[in-house]
Structures are given as C-alpha cells and as structure tokens.
Residue frames relative to the residue before (quaternion, step in Angstrom):
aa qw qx qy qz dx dy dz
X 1.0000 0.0000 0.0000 0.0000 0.00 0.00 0.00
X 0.6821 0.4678 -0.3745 0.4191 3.62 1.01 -0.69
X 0.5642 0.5312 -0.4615 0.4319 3.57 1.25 -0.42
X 0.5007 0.5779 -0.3359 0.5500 4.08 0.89 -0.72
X 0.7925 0.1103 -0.3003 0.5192 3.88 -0.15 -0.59
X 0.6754 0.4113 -0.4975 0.3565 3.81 -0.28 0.20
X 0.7219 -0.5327 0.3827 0.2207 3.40 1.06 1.12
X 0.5500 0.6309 -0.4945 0.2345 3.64 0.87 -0.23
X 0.8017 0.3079 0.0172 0.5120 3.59 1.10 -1.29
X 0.3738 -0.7104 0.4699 0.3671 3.63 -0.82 -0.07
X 0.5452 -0.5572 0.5445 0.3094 3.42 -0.73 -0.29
X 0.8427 0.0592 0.0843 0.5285 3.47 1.49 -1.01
X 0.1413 -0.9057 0.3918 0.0793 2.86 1.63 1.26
X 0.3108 -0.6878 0.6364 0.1590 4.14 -0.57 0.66
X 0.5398 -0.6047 0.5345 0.2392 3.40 -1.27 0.33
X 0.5015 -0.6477 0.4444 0.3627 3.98 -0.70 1.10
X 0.4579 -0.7320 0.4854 0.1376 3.18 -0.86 0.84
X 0.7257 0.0111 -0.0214 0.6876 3.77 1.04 -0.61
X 0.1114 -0.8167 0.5661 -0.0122 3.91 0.16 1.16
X 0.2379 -0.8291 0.4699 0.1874 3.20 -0.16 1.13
X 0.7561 -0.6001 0.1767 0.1923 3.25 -1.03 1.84
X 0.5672 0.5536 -0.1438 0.5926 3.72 2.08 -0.71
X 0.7850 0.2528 0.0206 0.5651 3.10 -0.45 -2.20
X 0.2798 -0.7589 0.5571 0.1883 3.91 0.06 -0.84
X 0.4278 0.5487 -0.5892 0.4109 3.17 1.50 0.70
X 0.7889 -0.2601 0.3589 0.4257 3.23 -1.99 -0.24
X 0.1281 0.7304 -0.6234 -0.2479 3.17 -1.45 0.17
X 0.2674 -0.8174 0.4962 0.1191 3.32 -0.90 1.11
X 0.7572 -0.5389 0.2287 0.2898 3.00 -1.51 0.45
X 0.4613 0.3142 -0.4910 0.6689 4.21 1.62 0.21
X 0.5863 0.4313 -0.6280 0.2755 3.75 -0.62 0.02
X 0.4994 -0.4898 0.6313 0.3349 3.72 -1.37 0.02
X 0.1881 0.7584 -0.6166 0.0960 3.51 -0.96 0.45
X 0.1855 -0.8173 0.5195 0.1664 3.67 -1.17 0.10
X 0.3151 -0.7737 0.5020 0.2239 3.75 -0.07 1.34
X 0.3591 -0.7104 0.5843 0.1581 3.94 -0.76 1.08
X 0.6524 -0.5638 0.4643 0.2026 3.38 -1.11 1.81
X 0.8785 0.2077 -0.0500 0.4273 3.77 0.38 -0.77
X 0.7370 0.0156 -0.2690 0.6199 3.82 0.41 0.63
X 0.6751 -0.6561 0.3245 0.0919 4.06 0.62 0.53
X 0.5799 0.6613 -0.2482 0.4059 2.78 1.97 -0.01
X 0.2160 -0.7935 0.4502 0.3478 3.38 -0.57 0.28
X 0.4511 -0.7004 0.5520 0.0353 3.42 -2.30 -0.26
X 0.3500 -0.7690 0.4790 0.2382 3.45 0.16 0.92
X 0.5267 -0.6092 0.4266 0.4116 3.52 -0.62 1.17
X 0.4371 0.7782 -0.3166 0.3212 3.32 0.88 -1.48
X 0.7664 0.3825 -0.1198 0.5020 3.08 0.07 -2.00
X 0.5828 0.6377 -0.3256 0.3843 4.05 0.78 -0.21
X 0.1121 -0.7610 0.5709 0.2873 3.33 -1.26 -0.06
X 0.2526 0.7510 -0.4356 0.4272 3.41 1.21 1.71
X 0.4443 -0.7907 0.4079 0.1051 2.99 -0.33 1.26
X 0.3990 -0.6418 0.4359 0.4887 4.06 0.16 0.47
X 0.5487 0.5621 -0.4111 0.4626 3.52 0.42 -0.79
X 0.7132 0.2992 -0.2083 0.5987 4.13 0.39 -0.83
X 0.5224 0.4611 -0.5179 0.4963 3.73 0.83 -0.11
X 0.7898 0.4562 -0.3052 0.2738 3.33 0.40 -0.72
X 0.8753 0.2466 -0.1361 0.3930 3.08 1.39 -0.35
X 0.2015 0.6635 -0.4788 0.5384 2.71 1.88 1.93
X 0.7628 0.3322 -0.3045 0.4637 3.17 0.86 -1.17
X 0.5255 0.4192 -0.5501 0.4955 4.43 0.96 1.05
X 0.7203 0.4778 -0.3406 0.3699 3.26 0.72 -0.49
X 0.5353 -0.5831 0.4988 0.3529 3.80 -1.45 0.37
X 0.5031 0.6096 -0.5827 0.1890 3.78 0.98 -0.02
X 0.5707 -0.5141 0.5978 0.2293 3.30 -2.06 0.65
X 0.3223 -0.7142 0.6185 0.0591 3.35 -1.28 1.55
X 0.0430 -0.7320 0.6577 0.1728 3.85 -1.12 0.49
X 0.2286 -0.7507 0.5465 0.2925 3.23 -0.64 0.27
X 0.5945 -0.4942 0.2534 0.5814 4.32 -0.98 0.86
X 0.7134 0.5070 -0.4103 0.2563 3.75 0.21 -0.73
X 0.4449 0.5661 -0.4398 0.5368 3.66 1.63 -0.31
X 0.8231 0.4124 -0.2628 0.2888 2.90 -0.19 -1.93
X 0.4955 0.6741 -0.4232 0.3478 3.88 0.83 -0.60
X 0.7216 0.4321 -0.1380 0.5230 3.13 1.19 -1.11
X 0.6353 0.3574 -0.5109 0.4557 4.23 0.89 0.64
X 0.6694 -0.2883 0.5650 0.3867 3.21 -1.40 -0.09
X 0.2809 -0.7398 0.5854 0.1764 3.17 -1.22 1.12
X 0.1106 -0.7602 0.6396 -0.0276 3.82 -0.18 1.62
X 0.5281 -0.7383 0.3918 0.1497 3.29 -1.48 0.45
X 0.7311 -0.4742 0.1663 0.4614 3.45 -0.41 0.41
X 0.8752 -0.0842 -0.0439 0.4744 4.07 -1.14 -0.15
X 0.0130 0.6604 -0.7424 -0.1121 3.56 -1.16 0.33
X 0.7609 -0.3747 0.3499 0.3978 3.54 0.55 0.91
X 0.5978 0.6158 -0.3782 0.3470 3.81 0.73 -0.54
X 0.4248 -0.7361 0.4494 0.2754 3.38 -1.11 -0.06
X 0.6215 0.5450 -0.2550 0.5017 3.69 1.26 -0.35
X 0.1336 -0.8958 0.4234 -0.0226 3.32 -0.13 1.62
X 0.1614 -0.7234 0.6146 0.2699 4.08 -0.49 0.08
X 0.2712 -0.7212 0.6277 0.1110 3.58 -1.20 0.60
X 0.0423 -0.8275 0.5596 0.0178 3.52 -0.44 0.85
X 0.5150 -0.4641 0.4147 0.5894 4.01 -1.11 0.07
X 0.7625 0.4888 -0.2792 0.3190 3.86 0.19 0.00
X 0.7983 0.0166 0.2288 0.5568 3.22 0.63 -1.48
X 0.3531 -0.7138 0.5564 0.2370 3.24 -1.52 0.55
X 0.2031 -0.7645 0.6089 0.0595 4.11 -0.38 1.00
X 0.1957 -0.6162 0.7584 0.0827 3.78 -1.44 0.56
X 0.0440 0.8066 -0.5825 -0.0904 3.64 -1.10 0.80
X 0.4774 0.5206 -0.5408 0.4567 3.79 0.87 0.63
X 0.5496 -0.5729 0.5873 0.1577 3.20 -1.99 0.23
X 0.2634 -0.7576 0.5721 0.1713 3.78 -1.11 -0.65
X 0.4464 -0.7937 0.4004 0.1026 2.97 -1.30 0.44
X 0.5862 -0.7848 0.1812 0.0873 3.36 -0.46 1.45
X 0.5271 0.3646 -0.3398 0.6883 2.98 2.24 -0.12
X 0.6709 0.3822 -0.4710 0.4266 3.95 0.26 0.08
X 0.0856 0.7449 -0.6571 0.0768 4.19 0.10 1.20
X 0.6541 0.4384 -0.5419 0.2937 3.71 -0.17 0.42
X 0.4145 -0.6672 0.5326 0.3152 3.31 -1.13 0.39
X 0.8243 -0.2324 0.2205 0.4668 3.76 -1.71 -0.41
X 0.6003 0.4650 -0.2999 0.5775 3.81 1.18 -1.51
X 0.5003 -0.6173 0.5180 0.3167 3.96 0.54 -0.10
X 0.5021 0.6243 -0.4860 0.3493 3.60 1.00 0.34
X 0.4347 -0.6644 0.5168 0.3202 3.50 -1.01 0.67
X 0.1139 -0.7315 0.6721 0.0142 3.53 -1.49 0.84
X 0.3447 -0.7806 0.4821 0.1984 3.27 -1.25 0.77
X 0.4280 -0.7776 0.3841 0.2541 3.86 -0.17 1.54
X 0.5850 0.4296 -0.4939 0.4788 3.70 0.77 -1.04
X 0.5814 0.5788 -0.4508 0.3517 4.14 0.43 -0.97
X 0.6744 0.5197 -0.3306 0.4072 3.71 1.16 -1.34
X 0.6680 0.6114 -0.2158 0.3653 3.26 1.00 -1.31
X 0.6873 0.6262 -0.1521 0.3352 3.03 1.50 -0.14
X 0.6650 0.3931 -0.1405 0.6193 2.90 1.74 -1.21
X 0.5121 0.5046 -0.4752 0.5072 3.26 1.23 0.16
X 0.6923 0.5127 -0.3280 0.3878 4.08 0.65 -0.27
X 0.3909 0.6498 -0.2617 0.5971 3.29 2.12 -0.85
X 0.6839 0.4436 -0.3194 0.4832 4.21 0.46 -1.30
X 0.9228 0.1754 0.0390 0.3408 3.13 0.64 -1.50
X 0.0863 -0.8791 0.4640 0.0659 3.59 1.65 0.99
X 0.7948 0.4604 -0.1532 0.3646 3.96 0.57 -1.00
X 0.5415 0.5585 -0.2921 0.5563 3.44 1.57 -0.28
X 0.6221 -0.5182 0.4898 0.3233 3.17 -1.89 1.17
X 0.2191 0.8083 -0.5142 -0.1853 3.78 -0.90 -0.27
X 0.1004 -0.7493 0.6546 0.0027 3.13 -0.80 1.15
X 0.0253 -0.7463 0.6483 -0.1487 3.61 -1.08 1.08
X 0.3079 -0.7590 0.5697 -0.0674 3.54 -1.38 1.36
X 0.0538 -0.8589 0.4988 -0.1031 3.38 -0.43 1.51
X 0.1262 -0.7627 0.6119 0.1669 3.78 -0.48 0.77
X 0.0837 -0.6945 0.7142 0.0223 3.87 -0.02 1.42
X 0.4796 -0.4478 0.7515 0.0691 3.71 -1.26 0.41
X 0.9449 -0.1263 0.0845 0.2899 3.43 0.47 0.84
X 0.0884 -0.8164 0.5504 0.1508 3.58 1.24 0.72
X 0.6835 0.4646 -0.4578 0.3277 3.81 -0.08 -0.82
X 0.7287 0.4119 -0.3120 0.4495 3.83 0.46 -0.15
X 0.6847 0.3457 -0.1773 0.6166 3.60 1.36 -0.09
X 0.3191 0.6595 -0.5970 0.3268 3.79 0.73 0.19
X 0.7425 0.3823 -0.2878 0.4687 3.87 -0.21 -0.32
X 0.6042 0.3992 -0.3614 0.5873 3.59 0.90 -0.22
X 0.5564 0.4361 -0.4498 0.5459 4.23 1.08 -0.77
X 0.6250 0.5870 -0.4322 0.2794 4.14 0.60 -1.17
X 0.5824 0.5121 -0.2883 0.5616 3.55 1.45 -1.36
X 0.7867 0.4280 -0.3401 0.2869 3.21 -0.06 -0.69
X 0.5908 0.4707 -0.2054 0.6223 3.73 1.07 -0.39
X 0.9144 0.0151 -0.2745 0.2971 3.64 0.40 -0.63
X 0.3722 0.4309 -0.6379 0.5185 3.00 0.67 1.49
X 0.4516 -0.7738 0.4195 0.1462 3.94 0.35 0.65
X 0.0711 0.7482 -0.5318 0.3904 3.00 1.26 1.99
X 0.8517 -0.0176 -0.2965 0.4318 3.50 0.83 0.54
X 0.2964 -0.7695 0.3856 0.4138 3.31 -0.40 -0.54
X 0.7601 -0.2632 -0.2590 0.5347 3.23 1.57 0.31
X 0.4518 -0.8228 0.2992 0.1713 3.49 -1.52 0.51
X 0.2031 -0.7914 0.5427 0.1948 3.70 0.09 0.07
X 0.0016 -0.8061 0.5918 -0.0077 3.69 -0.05 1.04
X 0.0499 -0.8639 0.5010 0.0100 3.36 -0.86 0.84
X 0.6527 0.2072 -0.2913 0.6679 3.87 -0.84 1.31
X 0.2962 0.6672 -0.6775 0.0895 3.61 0.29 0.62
X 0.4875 -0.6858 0.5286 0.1121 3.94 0.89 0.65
X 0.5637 0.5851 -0.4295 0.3943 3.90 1.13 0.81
X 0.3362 -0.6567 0.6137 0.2814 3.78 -1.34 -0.09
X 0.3742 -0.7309 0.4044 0.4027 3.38 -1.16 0.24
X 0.2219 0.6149 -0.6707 0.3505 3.83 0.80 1.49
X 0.6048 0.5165 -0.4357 0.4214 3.80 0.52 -0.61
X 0.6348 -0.5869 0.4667 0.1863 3.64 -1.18 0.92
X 0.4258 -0.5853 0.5588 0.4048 3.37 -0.74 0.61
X 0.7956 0.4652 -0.2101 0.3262 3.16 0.04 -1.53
X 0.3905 0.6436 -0.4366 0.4925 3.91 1.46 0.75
X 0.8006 0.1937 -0.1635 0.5430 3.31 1.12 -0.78
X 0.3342 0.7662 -0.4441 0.3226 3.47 1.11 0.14
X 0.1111 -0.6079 0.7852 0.0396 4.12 -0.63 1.37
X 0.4864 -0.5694 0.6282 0.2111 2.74 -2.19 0.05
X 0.7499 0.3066 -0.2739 0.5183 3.51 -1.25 0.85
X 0.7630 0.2723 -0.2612 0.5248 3.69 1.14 -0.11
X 0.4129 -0.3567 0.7179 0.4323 3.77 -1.96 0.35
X 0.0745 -0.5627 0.8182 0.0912 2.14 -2.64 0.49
X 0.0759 0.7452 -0.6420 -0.1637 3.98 -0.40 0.16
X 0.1690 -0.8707 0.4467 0.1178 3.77 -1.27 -0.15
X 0.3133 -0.7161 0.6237 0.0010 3.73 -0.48 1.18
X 0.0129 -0.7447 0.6575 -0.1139 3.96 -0.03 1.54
X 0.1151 -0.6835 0.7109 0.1189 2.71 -1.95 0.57
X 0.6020 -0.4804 0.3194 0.5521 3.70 0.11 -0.49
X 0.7188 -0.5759 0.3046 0.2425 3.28 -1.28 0.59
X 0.6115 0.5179 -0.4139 0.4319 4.08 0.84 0.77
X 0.7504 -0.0347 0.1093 0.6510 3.42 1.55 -0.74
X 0.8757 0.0917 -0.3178 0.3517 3.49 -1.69 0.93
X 0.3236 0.6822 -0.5743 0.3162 3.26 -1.27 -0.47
X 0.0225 0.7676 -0.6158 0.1764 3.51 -1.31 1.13
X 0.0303 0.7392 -0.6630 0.1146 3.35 -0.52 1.09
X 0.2988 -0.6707 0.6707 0.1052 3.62 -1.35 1.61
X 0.1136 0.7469 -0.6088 -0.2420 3.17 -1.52 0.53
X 0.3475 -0.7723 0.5189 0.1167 4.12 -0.89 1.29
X 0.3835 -0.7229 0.4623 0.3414 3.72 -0.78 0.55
X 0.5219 -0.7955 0.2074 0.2276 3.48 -0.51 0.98
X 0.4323 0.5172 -0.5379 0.5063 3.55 1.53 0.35
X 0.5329 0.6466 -0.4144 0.3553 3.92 0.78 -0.19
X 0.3316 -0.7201 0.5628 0.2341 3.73 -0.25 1.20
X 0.0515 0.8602 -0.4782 0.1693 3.99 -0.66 1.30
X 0.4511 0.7033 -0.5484 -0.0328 3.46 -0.79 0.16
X 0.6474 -0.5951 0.3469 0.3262 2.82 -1.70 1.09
X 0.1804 -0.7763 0.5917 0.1209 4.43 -0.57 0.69
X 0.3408 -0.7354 0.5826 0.0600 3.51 0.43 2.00
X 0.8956 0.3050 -0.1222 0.3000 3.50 -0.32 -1.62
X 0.3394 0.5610 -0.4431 0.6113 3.43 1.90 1.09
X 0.8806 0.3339 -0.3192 0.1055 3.44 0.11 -0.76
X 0.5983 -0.5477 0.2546 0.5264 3.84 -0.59 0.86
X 0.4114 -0.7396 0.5135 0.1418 3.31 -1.51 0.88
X 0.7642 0.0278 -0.4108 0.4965 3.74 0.98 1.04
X 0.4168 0.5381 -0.5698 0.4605 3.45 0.80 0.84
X 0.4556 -0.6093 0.5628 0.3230 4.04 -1.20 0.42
X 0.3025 0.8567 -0.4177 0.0065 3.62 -0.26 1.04
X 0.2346 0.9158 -0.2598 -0.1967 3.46 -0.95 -0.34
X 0.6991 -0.6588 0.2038 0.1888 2.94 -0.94 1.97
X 0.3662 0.7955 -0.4630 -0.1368 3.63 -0.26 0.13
X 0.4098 -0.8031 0.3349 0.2737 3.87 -0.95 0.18
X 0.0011 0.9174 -0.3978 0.0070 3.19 0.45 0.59
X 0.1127 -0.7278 0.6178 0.2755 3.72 -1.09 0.47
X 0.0138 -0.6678 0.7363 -0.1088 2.98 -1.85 1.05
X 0.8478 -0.1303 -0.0016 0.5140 3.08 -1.18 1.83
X 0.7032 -0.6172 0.1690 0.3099 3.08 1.01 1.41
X 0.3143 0.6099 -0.3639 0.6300 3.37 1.47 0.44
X 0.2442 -0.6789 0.6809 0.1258 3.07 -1.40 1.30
X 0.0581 -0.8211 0.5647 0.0601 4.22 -0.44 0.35
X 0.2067 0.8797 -0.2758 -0.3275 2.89 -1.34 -0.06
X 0.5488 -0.7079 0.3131 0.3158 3.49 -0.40 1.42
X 0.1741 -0.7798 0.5970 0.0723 3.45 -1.30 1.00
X 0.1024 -0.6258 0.7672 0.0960 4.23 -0.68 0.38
X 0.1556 0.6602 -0.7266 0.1092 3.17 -1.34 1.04
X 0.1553 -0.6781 0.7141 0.0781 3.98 -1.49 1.12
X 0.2918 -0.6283 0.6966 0.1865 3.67 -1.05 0.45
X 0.1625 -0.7268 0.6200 0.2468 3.39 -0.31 1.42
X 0.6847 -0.4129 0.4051 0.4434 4.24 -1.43 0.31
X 0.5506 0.6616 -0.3317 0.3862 3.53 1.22 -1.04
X 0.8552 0.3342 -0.2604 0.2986 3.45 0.57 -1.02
X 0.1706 -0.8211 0.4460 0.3126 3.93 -0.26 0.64
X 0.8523 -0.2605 0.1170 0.4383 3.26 -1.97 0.43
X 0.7453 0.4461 -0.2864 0.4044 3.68 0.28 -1.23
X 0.6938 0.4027 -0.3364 0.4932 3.65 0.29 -1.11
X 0.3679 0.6304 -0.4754 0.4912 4.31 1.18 -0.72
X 0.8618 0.3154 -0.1268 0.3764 3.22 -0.47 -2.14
X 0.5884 0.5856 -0.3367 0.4443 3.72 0.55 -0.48
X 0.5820 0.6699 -0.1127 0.4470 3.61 1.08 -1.37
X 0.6883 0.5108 -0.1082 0.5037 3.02 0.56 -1.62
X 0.7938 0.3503 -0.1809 0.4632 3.47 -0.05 -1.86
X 0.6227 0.4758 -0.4261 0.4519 3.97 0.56 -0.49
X 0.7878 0.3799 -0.3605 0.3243 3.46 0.74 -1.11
X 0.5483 0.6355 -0.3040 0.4507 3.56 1.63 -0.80
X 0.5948 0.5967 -0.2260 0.4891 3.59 0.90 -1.01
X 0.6949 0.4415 -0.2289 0.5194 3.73 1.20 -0.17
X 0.6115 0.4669 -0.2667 0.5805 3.59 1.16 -1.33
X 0.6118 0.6270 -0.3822 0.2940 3.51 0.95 -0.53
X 0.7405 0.3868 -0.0568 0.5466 3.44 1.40 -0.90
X 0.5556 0.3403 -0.3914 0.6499 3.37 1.55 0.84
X 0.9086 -0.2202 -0.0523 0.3509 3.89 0.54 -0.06
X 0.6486 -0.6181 0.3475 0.2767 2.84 -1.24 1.36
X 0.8934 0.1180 -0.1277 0.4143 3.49 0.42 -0.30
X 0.2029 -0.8542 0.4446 -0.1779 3.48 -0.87 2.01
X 0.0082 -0.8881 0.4584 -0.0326 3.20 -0.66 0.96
X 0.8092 0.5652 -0.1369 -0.0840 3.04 -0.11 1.13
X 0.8264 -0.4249 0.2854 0.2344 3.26 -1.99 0.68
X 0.0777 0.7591 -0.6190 0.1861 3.84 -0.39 1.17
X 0.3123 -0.6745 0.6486 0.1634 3.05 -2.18 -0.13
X 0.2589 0.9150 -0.2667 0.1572 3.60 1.44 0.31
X 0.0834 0.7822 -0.6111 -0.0881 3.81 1.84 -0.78
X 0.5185 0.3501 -0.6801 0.3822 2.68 -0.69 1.82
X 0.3491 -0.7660 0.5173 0.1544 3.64 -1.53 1.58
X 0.2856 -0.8460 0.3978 0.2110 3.35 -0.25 1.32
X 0.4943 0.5867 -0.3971 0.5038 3.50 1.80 -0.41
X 0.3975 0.6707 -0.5257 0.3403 4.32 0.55 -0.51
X 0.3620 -0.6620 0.6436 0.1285 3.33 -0.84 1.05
X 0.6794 0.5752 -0.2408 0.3866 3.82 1.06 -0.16
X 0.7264 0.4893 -0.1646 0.4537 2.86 1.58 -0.38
C-alpha cells in the first residue's frame, strides 16, 4: 500500500498515448520529437542521431522523415542517383530516382560520366542492394556501356528506360550474363523499358500487376528476406494528366493490398502531390 500512495504507479495504468518509436516512453508536447512521414509515429530527438541543428532544418525543408521502424523494413539502397527526392532516415540519407543519359552535365555545366558515378557510389557502398533507373534514348547504342556496368557488379538491378526497341529484336541481343532481363516494348522512336536483376536474386516478373497505359514493369523480388515490389514506369507523351492519374491510382490501389512493401522508380514528370491534378 505504501508503494500505491507515494504516487509511484497507477492502479490503472492507461496506455501511452504517443510511444515514442525507440524508447517507448511518452512523448509530449515540450519534448522535441519528429513525426515519421509513413506510419505517423513519432521520435524523441534524443532517441535520434540528428543533430538539433539538422532538426532544425528538416523541419524548413520538404525532406521525407523515416522513422528506424520504417526504415528497417526498406532495402538498404545506396546513396545519390542524381535525383532530387531524398528520404531521411535515423542513420543515413538515401536518393531513390535515376537519370537520364542524354542530360551528362552537371550544375557548373560540365559534362560527367554516369556509369563512372554509378560506380563510386558501389566503391561507398560495396554491401548494399542497388537498384538504379536510367532513361538511355536508346539501349542499342549503349548496350556495351549497360555490359560494363552489370558485369563488374555496379548494380544489382537496373530499370532502363526508352530503350527505343521492338519485340523483332532477339532476346538474346541484349542478354548479359549472370543477370535476368524481362522487357516492356514499344516501337522503335520512343519508350520501352527493359529490367535487368542479378540471377542469384529470387525474382519474377508480375505481368498482371502492371498498369495498362503507362509503360511498366512489375517485379518481385526478395531482399533481406522481405518480399518487395519494384515498379519501372515511363509516361509515354501520349498519355494525358487524367488517364496518367487514374492509371496509376487503380493500379497502385491494388499492389497496395497484396504488399507491404513498394518501390517505385519511374520517369513520368508528373507531381502527384499538385492539388491541380
């Protein structure tokens, strides 16, 4: 009874209202904390390795917060592919978009060579999954630059986009060794996408997933035991905003209710957050 009156315990302990995402204590409203972009929970700065100084200038900035219990649950991918849309984790910062093979110059306007980038980024990160998306303007003029790039195991998989083929060309024209390849033609002036996956990598391609006038393709893949699945999508010019956004949300709105974990990696310029759209 003396432990009851001195206030230590309750009698009817209540469930924590905002369990911070680490420690599971409370987090209240004077404490610093950071609410995670994708299950709403929050995090005691504390419990972070975020520096107040970067606390402060997460919460001006538009970047996306995971909190560890999200992030546990992606694929560990590696750092810039040149993109601009960043995820913020308690650890690391991660880029997941790709780039395009006719735009090589950087901000200073100097030209830079991507398969070179794509490299020193595997050199940083030798132990991490990487998957990376490329709009080449043609795969047949750059097939021997994709061969280098894959066998020397600078990625682990690729999502090429506008390879600008038909499906009279031979598989076995673009066929590398040690990797799938599956393919999503269009005709031979514009789109088309063809994925290639390294082949100890458990994969298949999920045809009757993928959107039916966007250029996609669906694949499943396990990583770190985690079943996922990875999407390549091109917005051919053909399709406008409405039939785009319709497309999208029906086909996404399904994968949603087969798996928990989604990825994905496109070329589509179009802002799905626009209140206009």
């Amino acid at each position: 009874m003396s432990i009851l009156l001195s206030g230590d315990i309750h009698i009817n302990p209540e469930p924590i209202k905002y369990p911070c995402t680490l420690c599971q204590k409370s987090v209240r409203s004077n404490q610093k904390a950071i609410q995670c972009d994708f299950c709403g929970n929050w995090t005691h700065l504390k419990c972070t390795k975020i520096t107040v100084s970067e606390y402060t200038k997460l919460g001006e900035s538009n970047e996306t917060y995971f909190c560890k219990v999200c992030t546990d649950r992606l694929p560990k991918f590696t750092d810039s592919y040149f993109g601009e849309t960043s995820f913020r984790s308690n650890d690391n910062v991660f880029n997941l978009t790709g780039s395009s093979l006719s735009s090589t110059h950087d901000e200073n306007n100097e030209t830079y060579d991507i398969f070179n980038e794509l490299t020193e980024q595997r050199k940083k990160h030798p132990e991490t999954f990487t998957c990376a998306y490329l709009n080449i303007n043609s795969i047949r003029y750059k097939l021997c630059s994709i061969k280098q790039l894959l066998t020397t195991n600078t990625v682990d998989m690729l999502i090429i986009a506008e390879t600008k083929i038909v499906n009279s060309f031979p598989d076995a024209q673009f066929k590398i060794d040690n990797y799938h390849s599956c393919r999503a033609d269009q005709n031979a002036h514009g789109g088309g996408l063809i994925v290639y996956v390294r082949s100890d990598l458990a994969c298949d391609r999920k045809n009757k997933l993928e959107c039916k006038t966007i250029e996609s393709i669906m694949i499943e893949i396990l990583i770190n035991k985690r079943k996922w699945l990875i999407s390549g999508l091109y917005r051919p010019q053909s399709i406008n905003d409405n039939n785009f956004n319709k497309d999208f949300i029906d086909t996404f709105d399904k994968i949603s209710t087969l798996y928990d974990n989604v990825l994905i990696l496109d070329d589509t310029n179009f802002d799905m957050l626009s209140e206009h759209k």
